[in-house]
C-alpha positions as CSV (number, residue, x, y, z in Angstrom):
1,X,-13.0,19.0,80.3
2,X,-15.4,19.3,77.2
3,X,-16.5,22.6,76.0
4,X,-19.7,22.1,76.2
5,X,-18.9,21.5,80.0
6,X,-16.7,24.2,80.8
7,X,-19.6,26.4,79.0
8,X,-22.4,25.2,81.2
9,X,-20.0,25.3,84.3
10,X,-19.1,28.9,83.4
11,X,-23.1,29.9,83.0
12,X,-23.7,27.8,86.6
13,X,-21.0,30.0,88.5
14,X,-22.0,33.6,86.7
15,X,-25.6,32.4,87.7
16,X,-24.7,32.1,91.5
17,X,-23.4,35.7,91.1
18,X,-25.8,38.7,92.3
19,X,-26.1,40.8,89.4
20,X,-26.8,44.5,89.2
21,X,-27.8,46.0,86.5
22,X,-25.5,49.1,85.1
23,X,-26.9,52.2,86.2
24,X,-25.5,54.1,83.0
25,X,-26.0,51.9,80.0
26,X,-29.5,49.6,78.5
27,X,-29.7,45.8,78.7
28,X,-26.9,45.0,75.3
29,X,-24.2,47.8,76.6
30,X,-22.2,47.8,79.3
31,X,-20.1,50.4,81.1
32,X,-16.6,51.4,79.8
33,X,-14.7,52.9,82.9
34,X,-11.8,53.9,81.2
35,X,-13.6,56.0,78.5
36,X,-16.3,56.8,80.7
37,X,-19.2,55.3,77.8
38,X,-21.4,53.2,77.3
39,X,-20.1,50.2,74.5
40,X,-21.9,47.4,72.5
41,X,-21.9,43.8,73.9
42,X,-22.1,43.1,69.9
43,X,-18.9,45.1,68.9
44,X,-17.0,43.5,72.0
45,X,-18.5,40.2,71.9
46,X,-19.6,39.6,68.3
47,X,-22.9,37.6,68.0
48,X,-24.0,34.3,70.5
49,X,-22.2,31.5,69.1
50,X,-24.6,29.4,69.2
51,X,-28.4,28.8,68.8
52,X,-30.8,29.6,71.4
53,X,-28.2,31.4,73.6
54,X,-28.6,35.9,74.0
55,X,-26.8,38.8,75.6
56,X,-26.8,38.2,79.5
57,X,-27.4,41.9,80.8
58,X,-24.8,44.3,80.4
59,X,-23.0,40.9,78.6
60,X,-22.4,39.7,82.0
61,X,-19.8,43.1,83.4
62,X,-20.2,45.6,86.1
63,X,-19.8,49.1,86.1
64,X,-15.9,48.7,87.6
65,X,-15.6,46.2,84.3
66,X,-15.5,42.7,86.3
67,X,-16.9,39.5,84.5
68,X,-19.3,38.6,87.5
69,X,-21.6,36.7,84.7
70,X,-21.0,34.7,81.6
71,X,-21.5,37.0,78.5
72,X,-24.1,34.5,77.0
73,X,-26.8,32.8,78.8
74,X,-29.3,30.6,77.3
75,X,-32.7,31.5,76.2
76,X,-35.9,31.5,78.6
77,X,-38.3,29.0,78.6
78,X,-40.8,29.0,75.7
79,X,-38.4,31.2,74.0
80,X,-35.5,30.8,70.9
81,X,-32.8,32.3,69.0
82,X,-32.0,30.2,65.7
83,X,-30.8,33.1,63.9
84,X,-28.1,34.0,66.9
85,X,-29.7,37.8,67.4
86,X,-28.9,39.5,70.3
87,X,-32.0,38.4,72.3
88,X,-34.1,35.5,72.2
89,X,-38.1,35.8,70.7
90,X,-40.8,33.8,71.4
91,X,-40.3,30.4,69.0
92,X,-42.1,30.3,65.6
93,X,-42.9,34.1,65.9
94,X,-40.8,34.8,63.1
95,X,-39.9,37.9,64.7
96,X,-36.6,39.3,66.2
97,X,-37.3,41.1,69.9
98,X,-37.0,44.7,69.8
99,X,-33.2,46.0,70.4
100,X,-33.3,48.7,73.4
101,X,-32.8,52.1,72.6
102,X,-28.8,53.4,73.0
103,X,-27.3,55.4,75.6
104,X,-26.5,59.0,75.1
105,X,-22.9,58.5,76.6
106,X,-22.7,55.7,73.7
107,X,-18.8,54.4,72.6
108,X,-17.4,55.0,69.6
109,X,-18.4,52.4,66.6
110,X,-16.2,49.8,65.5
111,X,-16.9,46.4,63.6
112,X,-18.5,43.8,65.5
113,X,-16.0,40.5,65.6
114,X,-16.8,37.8,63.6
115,X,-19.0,34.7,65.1
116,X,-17.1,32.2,67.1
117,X,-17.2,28.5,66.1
118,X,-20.0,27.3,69.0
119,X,-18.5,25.2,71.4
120,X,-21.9,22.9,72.4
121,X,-22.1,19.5,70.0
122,X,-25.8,19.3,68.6
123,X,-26.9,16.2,71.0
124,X,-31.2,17.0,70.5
125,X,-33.9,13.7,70.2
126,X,-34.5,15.8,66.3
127,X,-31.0,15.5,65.9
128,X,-30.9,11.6,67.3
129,X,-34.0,10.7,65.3
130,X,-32.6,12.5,61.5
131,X,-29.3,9.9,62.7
132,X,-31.7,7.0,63.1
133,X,-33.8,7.3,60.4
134,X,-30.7,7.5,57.8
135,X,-30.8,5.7,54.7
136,X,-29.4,2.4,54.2
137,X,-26.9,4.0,51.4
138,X,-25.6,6.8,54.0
139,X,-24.8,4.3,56.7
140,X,-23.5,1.8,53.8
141,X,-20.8,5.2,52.7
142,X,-19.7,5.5,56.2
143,X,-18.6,1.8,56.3
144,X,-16.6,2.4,53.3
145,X,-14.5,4.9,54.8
146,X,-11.9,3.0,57.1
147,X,-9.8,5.4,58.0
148,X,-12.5,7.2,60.4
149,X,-12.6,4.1,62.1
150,X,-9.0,4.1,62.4
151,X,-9.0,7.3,63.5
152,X,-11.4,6.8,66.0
153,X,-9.2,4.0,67.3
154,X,-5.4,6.0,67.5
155,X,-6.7,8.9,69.0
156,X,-7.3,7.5,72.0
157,X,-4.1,5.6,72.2
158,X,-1.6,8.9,71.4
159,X,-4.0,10.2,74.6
160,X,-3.0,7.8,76.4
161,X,1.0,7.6,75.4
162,X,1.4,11.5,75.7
163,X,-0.4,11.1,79.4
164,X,2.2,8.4,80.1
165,X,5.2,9.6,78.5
166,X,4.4,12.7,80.7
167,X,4.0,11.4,83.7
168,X,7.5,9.3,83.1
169,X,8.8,12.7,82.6
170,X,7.8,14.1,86.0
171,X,8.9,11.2,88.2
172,X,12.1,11.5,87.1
173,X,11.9,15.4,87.9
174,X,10.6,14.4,91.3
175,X,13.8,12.2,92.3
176,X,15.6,15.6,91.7
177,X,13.6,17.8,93.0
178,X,10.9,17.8,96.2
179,X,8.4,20.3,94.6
180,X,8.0,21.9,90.8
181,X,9.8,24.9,90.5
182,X,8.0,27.4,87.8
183,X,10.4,28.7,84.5
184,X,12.2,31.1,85.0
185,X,11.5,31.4,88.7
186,X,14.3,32.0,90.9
187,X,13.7,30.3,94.4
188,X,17.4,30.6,96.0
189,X,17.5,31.6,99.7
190,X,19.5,34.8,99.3
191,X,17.2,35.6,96.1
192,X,13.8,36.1,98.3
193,X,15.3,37.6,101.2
194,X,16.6,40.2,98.9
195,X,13.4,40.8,97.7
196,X,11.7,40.5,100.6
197,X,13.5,43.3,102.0
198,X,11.4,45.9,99.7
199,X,8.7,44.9,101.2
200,X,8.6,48.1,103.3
201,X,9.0,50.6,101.1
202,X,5.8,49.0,99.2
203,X,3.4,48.7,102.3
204,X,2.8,52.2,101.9
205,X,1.3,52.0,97.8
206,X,-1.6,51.0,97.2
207,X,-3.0,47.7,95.2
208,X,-4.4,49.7,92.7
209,X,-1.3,51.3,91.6
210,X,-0.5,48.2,89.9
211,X,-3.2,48.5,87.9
212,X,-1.6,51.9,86.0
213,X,1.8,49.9,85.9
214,X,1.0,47.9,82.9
215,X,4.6,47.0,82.0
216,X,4.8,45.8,85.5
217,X,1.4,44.3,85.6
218,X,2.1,42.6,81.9
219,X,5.2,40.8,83.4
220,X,3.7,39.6,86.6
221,X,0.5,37.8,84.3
222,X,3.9,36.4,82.3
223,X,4.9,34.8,85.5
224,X,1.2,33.8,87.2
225,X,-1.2,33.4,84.9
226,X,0.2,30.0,83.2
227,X,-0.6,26.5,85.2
228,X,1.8,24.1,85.2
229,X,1.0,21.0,82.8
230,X,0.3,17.1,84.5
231,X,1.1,17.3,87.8
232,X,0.9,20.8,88.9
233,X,-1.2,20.2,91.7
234,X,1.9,19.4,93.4
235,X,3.4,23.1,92.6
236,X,1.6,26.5,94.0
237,X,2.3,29.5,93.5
238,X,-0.3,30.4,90.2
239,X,-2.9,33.3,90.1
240,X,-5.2,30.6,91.4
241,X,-3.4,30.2,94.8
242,X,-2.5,33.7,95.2
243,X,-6.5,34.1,94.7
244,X,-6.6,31.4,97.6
245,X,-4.9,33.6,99.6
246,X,-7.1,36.8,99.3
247,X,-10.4,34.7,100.3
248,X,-11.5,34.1,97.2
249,X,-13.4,30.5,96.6
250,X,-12.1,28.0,94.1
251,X,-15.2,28.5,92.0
252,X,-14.1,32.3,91.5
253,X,-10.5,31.1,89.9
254,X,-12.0,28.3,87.6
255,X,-14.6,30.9,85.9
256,X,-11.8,33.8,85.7
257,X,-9.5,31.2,84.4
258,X,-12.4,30.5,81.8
259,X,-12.1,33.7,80.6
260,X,-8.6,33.2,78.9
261,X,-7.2,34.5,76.7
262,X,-9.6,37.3,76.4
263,X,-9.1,38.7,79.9
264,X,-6.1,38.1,82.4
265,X,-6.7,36.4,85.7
266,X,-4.3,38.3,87.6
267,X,-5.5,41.5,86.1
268,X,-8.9,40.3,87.4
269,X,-8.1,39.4,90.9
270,X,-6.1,42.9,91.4
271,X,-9.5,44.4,89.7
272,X,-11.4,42.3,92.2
273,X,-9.2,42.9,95.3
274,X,-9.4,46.8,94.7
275,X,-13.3,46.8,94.5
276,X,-13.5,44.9,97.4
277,X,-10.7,46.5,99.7
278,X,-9.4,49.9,98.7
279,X,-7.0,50.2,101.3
280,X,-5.3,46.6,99.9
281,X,-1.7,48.1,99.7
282,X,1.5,46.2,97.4
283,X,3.0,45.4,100.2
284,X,0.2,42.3,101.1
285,X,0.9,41.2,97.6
286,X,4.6,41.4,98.2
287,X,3.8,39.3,101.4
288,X,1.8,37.0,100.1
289,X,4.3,36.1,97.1
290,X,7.2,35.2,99.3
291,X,4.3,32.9,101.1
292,X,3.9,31.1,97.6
293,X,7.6,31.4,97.1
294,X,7.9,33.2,93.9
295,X,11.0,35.4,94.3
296,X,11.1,35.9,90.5
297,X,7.2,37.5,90.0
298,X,8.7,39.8,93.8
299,X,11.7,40.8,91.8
300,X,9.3,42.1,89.4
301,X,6.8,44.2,91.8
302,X,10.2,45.5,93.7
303,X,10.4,47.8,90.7
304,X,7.6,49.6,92.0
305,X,9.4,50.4,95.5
C-alpha cells in the first residue's frame, strides 16, 4: 500500500471514531496518565509533516492514552497551513491562528522532534501544469539521463522476482508443513498442555496487571506483534487475530498496526481491552492463546501465575 494511502486510510478510520475532547488539557495537549499532566502534541509529535495538514484535537488520544484518531488531519475547507504550524489559518491571511493558552497541570519541556519526511507525493493541477509547461531544454536533460529510464524499467522486475522467489520458497514450506508455524514458537502437544495447565492460577489476575509487567508485556509484543511475510494469511495467531478474538473489527487492527513503531499493537489492545472491560482477567488471554495456538507467547504469560 502507498503512503499516501495508508495516510488517508488512517485519517478515514480515526474519523469514524467518536471523539471526546480531554477534560484536563486545551486543543494541542493531551492527557499524560502516567504523570498525571498535560503534554505538547508538538514535543511528542514534532510539527505536521506536511502542508495543509494541523493538530487533530488532543493529537488524536484520550485521556486513558488510546490513539482513537490520527494525530494529523487535514485542514478545513477555505483554510491552509503552508508553513506546517500547528493549526491551519485562513489562506492568504498571512497570519498564523492563535495557539490556545496552556494548562496549569502542564508536562515538563523537552525538544520538540524534528519534522518527518511527508509521506503524500505532490499530485496538484499547479503542480501538473509547472510539469507541462516545462521548457524544451529541461525535458531535452531528462532524455539525456538513461539510467532513470533504466531504473524505472528494473525496479519493477526485482519486484517481481523477489515476489516469486518468495512464493517458491513457501510452497516448498507447505509440502512440509500444513500451516506456518511462527519463530521461535513452540507448538508440540505436550508444550501447550503444559501451559495450559496455569491457566487457573491466572483466571484470578486481572488483564491490567499485564500492563505493570513490562518485561512480560515487552516479550509477548516480541512474539505478536510481527506479521508473517507473503503468505501469512494462511498462519493466525498475530496481535491482529488475538484482536479478532476480543470483538474488535478488522478496521481497529489495520489503524493500530498503522501506528508502528511508535506505539505497540498488543500494548494497545490490552490498553483497549481494560477500558472497555475491567474485570478482563489473564486467564481469557491465556484461553484465548492456546485457541490461536501459540504455546511459546503462553509460556511467557505463565510467569505471571
Amino acid at each position: 500500500m502507498r503512503p499516501q494511502h495508508l495516510l488517508s486510510a488512517a485519517l478515514f478510520l480515526a474519523q469514524a471514531v467518536p471523539h471526546e475532547a480531554s477534560q484536563h488539557c486545551n486543543r494541542l495537549e493531551y492527557w499524560n496518565p502516567d504523570n498525571l499532566c498535560c503534554g505538547s502534541c508538538l514535543q511528542r509529535f514534532g510539527p505536521p509533516p506536511c502542508p495543509d495538514y494541523e493538530f487533530s484535537e488532543n493529537c488524536g488520544l484520550n485521556d486513558f492514552g488510546d490513539h482513537i484518531m490520527h494525530p494529523f488531519q487535514e485542514c478545513p475547507r477555505g483554510q491552509c497551513n503552508p508553513d506546517l504550524a500547528e493549526l491551519c489559518s485562513f489562506c492568504g491571511s498571512g497570519t498564523r491562528a492563535p495557539t490556545p493558552e496552556g494548562s496549569r497541570q502542564r508536562c515538563g519541556e523537552k525538544p520538540a522532534p524534528t519534522k518527518e519526511p511527508c509521506p503524500l507525493k505532490p499530485e496538484t493541477p499547479s503542480v501538473l501544469s509547472s510539469q507541462e509547461t516545462s521548457s524544451p531544454a529541461s525535458r531535452t536533460s531528462e532524455h539525456t539521463i538513461p539510467w532513470q529510464a533504466l531504473l524505472t524499467f528494473a525496479l519493477p522486475l526485482v519486484l517481481v522476482l523477489l515476489v516469486t522467489s518468495a512464493a517458491i520458497l513457501l510452497f516448498a514450506r507447505k509440502r512440509h508443513s500444513p500451516y506456518l508455524p511462527y519463530p521461535g514458537s513452540n507448538t508440540s502437544g505436550g508444550s501447550l498442555m503444559t501451559s495450559e495447565a496455569e491457566l487457573p492460577n491466572l483466571a484470578s489476575q486481572p488483564l491490567s496487571r499485564l500492563l505493570d509487567e513490562l518485561e512480560v508485556l515487552e516479550e509477548l509484543i516480541v512474539l505478536l506483534d510481527p506479521e508473517p511475510g507473503p503468505g501469512g494469511a494462511l498462519a493466525c495467531g498475530t496481535t491482529r487475530h488475538l484482536a479478532a478474538k476480543y470483538g474488535l473489527p478488522a478496521s481497529w487492527s489495520t489503524f493500530a498496526y498503522s501506528l508502528r513503531p511508535s506505539h505497540s499493537p498488543l500494548r494497545a489492545l490490552i490498553e483497549m481491552v481494560v477500558a472497555r472491560e475491567p474485570s478482563a482477567s489473564l486467564g481469557q488471554l491465556g484461553t484465548h492463546l492456546a485457541q490461536l495456538g501459540r504455546a511459546d507467547a503462553l509460556q511467557v504469560l505463565s510467569k505471571l501465575a
